[in-house]
C-alpha positions in Angstrom: 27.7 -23.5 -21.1 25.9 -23.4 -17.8 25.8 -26.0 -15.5 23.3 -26.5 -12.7 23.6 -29.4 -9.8 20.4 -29.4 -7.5 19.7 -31.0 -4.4 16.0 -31.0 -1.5 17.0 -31.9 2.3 14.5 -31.9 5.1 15.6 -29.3 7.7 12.2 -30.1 9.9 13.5 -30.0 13.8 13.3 -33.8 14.7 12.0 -33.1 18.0 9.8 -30.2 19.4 11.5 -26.8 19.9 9.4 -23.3 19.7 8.7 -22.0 17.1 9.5 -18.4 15.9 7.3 -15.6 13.6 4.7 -14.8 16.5 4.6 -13.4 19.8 1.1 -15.3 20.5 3.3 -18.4 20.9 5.3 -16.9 24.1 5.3 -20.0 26.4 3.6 -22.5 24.2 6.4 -24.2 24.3 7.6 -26.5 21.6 5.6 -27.1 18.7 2.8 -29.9 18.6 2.5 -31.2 15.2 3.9 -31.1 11.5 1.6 -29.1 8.7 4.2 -29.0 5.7 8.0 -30.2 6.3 10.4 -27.7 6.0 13.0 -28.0 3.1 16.0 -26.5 1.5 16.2 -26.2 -1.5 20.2 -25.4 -3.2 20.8 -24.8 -6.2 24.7 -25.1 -7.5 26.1 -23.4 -11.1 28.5 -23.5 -12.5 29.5 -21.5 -16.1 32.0 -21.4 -18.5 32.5 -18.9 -21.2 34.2 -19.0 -24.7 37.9 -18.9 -23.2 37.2 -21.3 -20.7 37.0 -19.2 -17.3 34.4 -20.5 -15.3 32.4 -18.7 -12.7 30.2 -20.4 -9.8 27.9 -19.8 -7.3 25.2 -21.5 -4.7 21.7 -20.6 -3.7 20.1 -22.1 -1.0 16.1 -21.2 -0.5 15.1 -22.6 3.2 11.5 -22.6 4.7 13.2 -20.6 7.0 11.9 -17.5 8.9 15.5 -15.8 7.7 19.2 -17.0 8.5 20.6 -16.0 11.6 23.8 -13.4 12.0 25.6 -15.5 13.8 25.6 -18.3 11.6 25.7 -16.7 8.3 29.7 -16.5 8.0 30.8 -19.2 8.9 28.1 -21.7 7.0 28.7 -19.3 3.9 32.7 -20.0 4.2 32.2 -23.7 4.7 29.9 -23.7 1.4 32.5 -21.9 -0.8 35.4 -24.4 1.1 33.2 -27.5 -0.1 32.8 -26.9 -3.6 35.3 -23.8 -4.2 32.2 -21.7 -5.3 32.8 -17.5 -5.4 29.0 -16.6 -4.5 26.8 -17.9 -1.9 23.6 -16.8 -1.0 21.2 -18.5 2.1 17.8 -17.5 1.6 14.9 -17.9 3.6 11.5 -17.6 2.3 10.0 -15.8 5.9 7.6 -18.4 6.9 6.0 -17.6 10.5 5.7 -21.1 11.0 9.6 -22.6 11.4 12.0 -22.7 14.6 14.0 -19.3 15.2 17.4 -19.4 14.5 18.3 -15.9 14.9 19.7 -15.5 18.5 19.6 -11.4 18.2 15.9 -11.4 18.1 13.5 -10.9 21.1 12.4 -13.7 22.7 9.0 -12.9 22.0 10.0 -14.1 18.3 10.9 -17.3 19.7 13.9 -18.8 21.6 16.9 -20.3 19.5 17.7 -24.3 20.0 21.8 -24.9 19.4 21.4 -27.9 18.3 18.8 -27.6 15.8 21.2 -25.1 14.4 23.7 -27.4 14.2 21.7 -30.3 12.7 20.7 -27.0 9.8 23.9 -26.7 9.0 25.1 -30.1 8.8 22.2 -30.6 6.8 22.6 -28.0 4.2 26.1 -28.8 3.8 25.1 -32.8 3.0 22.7 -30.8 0.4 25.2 -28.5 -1.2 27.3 -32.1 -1.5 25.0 -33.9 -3.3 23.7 -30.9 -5.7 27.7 -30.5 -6.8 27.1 -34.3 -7.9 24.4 -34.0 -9.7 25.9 -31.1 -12.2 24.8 -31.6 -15.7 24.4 -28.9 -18.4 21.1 -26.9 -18.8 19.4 -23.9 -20.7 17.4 -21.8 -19.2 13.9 -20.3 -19.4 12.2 -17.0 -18.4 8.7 -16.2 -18.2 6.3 -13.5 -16.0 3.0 -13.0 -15.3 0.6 -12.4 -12.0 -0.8 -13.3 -8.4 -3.1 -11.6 -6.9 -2.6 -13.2 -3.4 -0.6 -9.6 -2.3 -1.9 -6.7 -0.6 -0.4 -3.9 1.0 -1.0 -4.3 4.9 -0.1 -1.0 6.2 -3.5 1.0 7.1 -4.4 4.3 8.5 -6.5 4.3 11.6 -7.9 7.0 14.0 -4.9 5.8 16.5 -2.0 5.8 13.6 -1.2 2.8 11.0 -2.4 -0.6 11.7 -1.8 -4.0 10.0 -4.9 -4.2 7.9 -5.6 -4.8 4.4 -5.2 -1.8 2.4 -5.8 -1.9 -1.2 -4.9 1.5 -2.2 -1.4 1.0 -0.9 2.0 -0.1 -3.2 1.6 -3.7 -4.0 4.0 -6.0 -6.1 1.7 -8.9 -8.1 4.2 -9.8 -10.7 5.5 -13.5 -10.7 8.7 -14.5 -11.9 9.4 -17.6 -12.7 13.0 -19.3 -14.5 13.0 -22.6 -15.8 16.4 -25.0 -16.1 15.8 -27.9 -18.1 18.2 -30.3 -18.8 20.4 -29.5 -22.1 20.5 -34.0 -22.2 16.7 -35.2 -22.0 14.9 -31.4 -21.9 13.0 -32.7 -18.9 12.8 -29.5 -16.1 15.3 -30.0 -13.5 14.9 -27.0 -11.4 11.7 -24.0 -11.2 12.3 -20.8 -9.4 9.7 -18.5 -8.1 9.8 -15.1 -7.5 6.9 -13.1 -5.9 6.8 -10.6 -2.8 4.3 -11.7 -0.1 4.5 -12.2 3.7 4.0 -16.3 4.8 1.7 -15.2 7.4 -1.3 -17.3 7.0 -1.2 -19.4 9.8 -0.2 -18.6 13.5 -0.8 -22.2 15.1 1.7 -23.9 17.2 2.4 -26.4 14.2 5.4 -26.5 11.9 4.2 -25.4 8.2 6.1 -24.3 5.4 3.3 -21.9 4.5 1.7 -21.4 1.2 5.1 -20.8 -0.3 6.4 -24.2 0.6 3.1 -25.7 -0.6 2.9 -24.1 -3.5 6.6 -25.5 -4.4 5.4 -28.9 -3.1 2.5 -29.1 -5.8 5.0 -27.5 -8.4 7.2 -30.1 -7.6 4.4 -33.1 -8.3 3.0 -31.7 -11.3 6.0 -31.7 -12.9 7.8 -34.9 -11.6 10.7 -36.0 -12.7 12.9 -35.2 -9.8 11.8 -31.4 -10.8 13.1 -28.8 -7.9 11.0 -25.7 -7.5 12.3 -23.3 -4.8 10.6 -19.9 -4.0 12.2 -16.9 -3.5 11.0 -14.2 -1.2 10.3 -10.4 -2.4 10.5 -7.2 -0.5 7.4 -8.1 1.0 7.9 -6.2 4.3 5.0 -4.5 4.1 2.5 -7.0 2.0 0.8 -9.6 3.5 -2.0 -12.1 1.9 -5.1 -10.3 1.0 -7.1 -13.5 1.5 -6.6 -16.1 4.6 -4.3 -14.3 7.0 -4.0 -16.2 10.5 -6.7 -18.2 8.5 -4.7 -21.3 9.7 -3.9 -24.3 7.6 -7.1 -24.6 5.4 -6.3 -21.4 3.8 -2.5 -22.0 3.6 -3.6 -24.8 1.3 -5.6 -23.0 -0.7 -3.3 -20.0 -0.9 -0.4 -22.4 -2.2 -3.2 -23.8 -4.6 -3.8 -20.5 -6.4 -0.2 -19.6 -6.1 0.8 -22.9 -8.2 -1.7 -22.6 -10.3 -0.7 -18.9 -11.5 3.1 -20.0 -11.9 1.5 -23.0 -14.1 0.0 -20.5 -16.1 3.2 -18.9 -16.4 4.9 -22.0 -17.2 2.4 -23.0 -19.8 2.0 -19.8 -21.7 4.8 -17.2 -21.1 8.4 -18.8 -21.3 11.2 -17.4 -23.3 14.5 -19.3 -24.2 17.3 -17.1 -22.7 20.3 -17.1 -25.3 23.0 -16.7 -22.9 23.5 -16.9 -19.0 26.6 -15.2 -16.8 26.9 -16.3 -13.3 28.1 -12.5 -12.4 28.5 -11.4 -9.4 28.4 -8.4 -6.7 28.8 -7.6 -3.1 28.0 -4.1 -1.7 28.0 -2.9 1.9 26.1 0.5 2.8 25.8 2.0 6.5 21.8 2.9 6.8 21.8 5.4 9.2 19.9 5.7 12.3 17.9 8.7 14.4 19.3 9.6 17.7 20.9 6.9 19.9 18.8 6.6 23.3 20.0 8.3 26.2 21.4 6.1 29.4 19.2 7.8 31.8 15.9 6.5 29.6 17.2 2.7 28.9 17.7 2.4 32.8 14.4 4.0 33.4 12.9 0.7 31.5 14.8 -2.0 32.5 11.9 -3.2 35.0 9.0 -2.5 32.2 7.0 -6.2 31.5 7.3 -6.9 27.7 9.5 -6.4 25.2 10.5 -2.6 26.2 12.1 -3.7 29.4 13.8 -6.8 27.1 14.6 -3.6 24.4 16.4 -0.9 27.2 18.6 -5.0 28.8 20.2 -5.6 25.4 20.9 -2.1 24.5 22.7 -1.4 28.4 24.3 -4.8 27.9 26.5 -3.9 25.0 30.1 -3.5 26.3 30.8 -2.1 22.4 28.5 0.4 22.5 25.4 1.6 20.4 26.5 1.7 16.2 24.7 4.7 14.7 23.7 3.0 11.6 23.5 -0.4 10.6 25.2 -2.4 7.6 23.1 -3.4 4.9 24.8 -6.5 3.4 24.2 -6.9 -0.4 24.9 -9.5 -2.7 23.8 -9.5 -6.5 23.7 -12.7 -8.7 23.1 -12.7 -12.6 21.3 -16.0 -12.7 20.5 -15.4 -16.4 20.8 -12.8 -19.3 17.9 -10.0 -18.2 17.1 -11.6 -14.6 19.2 -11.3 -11.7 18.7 -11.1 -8.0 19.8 -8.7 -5.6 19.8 -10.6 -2.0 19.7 -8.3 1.0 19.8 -9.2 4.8 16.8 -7.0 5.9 12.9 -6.9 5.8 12.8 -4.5 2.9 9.1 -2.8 2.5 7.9 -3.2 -1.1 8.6 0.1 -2.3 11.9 -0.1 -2.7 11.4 -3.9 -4.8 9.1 -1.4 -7.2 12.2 0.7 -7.3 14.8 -1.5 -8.5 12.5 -3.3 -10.5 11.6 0.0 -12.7 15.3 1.2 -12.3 16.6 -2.0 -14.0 13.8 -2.3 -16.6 12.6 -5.7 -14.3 16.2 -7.0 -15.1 16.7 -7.1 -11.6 14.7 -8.5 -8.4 14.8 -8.1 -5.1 16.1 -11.3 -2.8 15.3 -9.9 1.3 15.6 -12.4 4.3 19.1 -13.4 3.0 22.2 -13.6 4.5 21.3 -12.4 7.6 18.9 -10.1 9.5 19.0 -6.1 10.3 15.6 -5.2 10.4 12.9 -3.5 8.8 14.1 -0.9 6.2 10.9 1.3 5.8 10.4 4.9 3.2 10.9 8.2 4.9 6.9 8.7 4.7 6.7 5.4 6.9 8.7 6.7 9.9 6.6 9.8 9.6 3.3 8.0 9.7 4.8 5.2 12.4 3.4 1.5 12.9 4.8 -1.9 13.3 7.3 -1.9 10.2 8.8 1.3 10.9 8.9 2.1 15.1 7.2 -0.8 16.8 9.2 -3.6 15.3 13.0 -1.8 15.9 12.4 -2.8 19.5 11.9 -6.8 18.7 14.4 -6.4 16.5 17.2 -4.7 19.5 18.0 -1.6 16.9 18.9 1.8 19.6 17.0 3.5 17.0 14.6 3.4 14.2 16.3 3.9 10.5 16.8 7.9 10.2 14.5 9.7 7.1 17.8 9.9 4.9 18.2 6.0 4.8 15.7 6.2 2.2 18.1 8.0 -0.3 20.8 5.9 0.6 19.2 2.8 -0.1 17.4 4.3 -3.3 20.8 5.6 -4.6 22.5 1.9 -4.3 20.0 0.0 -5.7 20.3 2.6 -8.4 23.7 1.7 -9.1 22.9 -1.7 -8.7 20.6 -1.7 -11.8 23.0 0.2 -13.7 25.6 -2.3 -12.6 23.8 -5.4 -14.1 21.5 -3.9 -16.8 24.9 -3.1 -18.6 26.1 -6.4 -18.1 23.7 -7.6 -20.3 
């Protein structure tokens, strides 16, 4: 039996504070104005098998640009404290358009506000409260189809690779999409959606959950009934919307409009009753690592550049512990139902590697990036040869002494690897 408890709390900042996602906001100052309120959505289940051992776990998807490093342990350890729950993941569905709350990031990405962190947190915890009331027994549905919102965004020009639409390059259009519905009444209690595309429509100084949170708002209406659809972000690192980007809030309408519409489709015509659901889980740790550390003598030689290269060569010189030559990849798999499980991982993961594990598991297994944290981009070996933002320019924003090294590639590829093996045999 599988039991689901599901909660929606407003985590829109209650007073101004900048906003993070875009450097064209350096010294805008706080946002002016509300688009589409920011929510978290948590999901809590619970499942017990024949012999009566019961496993659990809670998923939280925020309209959150990611979660923040320094907040991700101890909100996780509260979480599991409150409702004595084994697997947590916090999620964020990478809108452009919500406050930072990662304090590693440069501060062209947007400054961090304490205590909007601290009302977050308080918040989400009030949520995870009232989703473990709310527990009630459920079955569960899967269903794909497609979106065509995606596009690859990486393309070659005569100075290297720009951020352009490029529709000969990887793409990910499937949409995946799980229904609960309650085992009591057979109304739908909860809708998640799966789909790998960059929130990146809009880049005005206004709060917005992006097409992603609108989409979910219109899923949410549709079906009524106290219905909870949450979205849940792909390895969309290198995909952006092929229609509307920076097209402001017009075309983040219309984006969640065809978005909604193509999961209704799914809803409508390509469900399948799942026979059995096992809340199992995994965690993984794997040290990605990077090319050569920066030498002393060049950090100091930048420390008075303007922009984010002087800000890049302060951070590194400022760390009494040191430069790490790789960095941890945090991983945490979740069996959310017989074929479909997620595999969460705190970095910005460039859609090849979501193709991967898909056709390594069969689509038994889907990438879940922006959770639990933040590294950085994790581009393909051909990336760091051809250079861009994703793979070079972005490791400086990000404070990494180095972009990932070529062999990070087969690390990762290897994991995810055993990953699929890992869950496909479960089932």
């Amino acid at each position: 039996m599988l039991l689901m408890g599901t909660a929606k709390v407003n985590i829109t900042p209650n007073q101004p504070i900048p906003l993070g996602g875009f450097a064209s906001r350096l010294g805008l100052g706080g946002f002016q104005g509300i688009s589409h309120p920011l929510y978290a959505r948590i999901f809590c289940l619970e499942h017990s098998d024949a012999s009566g051992k019961s496993t659990s776990a809670v998923l939280v998807s925020a309209d959150l640009l990611w979660w923040g490093n320094q907040m991700v342990d101890g909100l996780k350890q509260r979480i599991r404290e409150l409702c004595h729950v084994e697997t947590v993941i916090l999620h964020g569905t990478h809108t452009h358009s919500g406050p930072q709350i990662w304090d590693g990031f440069s501060e062209y990405g947007g400054s961090i506000d304490l205590s909007y962190i601290a009302e977050l947190e308080t918040t989400v915890l009030q949520g995870v409260k009232a989703a473990m009331s709310d527990m009630e027994p459920v079955t569960v549905e899967v269903g794909r189809g497609v979106c065509d919102i995606a596009v690859n965004r990486r393309s070659a020009a005569d100075d290297g690779v720009q951020i352009a639409s490029n529709s000969n390059g990887p793409v990910d259009h499937e949409l995946t999409v799980l229904r609960y519905k309650s085992a009591l009444d057979k109304r739908t209690k909860a809708v998640l959606v799966h789909y790998t595309c960059h929130p990146v429509v809009t880049a005005d100084n206004l709060i917005s959950s992006e097409f992603t949170g609108v989409a979910m708002e219109e899923l949410e209406q549709s079906i009524g009934n106290g219905a909870i659809c949450a979205y849940l972000q792909g390895a969309c690192g290198d995909i952006n919307p092929h229609d509307g980007d920076m097209g402001g809030d017009e075309q983040v309408v219309m984006l969640g409009h065809r978005l909604a519409n193509d999961v209704n489709k799914v809803l409508v015509e390509a469900m399948s009753p799942v026979g059995s659901v096992n809340l199992r889980a995994m965690r993984m740790r794997v040290a990605l690592p990077l090319q050569g550390l920066p030498e002393r003598e060049y950090l100091e030689s930048l420390v008075d550049e303007p922009g984010v290269m002087g800000e890049w060569s302060r951070k590194l010189l400022s760390r009494q512990e040191g430069l790490p030559a790789s960095m941890p990849l945090e991983m945490t798999g979740l069996a959310l139902a017989e074929g479909f499980s997620v595999l969460a991982m705190n970095a910005e993961v460039v859609v090849a590697y979501g193709l991967h594990l898909k056709s390594a598991s069969n689509k038994a297994v889907v990438p879940l990036a922006y959770s639990d944290g933040m590294i950085g981009y994790i581009p393909t070996a051909r990336q760091l040869e051809e250079g861009g933002y994703e793979p070079i320019d972005s490791t400086y924003y990000f404070g990494l002494p180095a972009p990932f090294a070529p062999e990070a590639e087969g690390v990762l590829r290897e994991v995810l690897d055993v990953v699929a093996r890992e869950f496909c045999d479960a089932t």
